[in-house]
C-alpha positions as CSV (number, residue, x, y, z in Angstrom):
1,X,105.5,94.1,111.2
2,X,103.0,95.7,113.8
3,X,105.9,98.3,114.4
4,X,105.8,99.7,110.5
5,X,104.7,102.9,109.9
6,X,100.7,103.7,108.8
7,X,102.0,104.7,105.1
8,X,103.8,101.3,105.1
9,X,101.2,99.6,106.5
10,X,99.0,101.2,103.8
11,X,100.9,100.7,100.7
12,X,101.3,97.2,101.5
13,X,97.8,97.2,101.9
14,X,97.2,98.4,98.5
15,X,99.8,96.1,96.5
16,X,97.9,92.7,98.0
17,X,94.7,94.5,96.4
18,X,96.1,95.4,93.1
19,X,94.0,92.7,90.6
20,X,93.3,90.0,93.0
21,X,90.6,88.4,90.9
22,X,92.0,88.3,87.5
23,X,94.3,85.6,85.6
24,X,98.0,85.4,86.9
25,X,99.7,87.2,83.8
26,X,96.9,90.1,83.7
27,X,97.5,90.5,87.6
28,X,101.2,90.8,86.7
29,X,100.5,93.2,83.9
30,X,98.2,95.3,86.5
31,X,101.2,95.2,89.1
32,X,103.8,96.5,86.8
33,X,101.9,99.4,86.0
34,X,100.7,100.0,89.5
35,X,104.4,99.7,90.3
36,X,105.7,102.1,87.9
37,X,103.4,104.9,88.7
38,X,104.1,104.6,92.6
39,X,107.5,104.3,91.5
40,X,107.3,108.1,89.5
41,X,105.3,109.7,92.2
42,X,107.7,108.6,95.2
43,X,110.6,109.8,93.1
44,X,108.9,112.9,92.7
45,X,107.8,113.6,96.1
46,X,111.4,112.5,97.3
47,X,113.0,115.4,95.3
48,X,110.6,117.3,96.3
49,X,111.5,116.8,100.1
50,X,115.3,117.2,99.3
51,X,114.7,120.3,97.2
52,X,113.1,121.4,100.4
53,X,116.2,120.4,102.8
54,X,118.3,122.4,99.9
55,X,116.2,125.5,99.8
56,X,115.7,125.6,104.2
57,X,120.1,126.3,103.7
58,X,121.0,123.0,104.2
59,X,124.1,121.8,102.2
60,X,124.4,118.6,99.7
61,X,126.5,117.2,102.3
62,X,124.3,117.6,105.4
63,X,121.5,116.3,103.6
64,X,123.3,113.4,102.5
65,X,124.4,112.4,106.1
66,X,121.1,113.1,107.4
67,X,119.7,110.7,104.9
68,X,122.7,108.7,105.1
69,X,123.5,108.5,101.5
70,X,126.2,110.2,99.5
71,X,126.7,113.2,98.0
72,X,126.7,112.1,94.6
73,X,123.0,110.3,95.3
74,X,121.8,113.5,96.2
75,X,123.1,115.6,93.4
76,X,121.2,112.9,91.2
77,X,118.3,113.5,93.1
78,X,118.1,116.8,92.6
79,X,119.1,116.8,89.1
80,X,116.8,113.8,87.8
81,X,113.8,114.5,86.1
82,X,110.4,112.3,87.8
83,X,108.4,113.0,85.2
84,X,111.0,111.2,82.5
85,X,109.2,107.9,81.1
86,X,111.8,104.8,81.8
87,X,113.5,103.2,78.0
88,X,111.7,100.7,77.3
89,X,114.3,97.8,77.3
């Protein structure tokens, strides 16, 4: 694990403190929510990055092999909106 990057190494870090001195079910609560709003921001921040690929002239498909995913992924990407709340199921 010593081989991880420092942003690894520091989310990690900052899950295994998320609510480490409450009961079980309010720690999950806690963790869900932490987990949703890291979730939000990274999907943010990654469209922002393949925006950025996009608006440097590079095309859907060389972004896709240079982040070795497929077209359509990045289309959705680009297209999906961060900010959107998740349906509550």
């Amino acid at each position: 694990m010593d081989d991880q990057p420092e942003e690894v190494r520091r989310v990690r870090e900052a899950i295994a403190a998320v609510a480490v001195d409450v009961a079980p079910a309010e720690r999950a609560r806690r963790l869900d929510k932490a987990m949703e709003a890291a979730r939000q921001e990274w999907r943010k921040r990654r469209r922002e990055a393949v925006q950025e690929m996009k608006d440097d002239g590079m095309t859907l498909r060389a972004i896709a092999k240079e982040l070795d995913i497929s077209f359509g992924r990045v289309r959705q990407i680009l297209t999906e909106d961060p900010d959107a709340l998740p349906s509550e199921e």
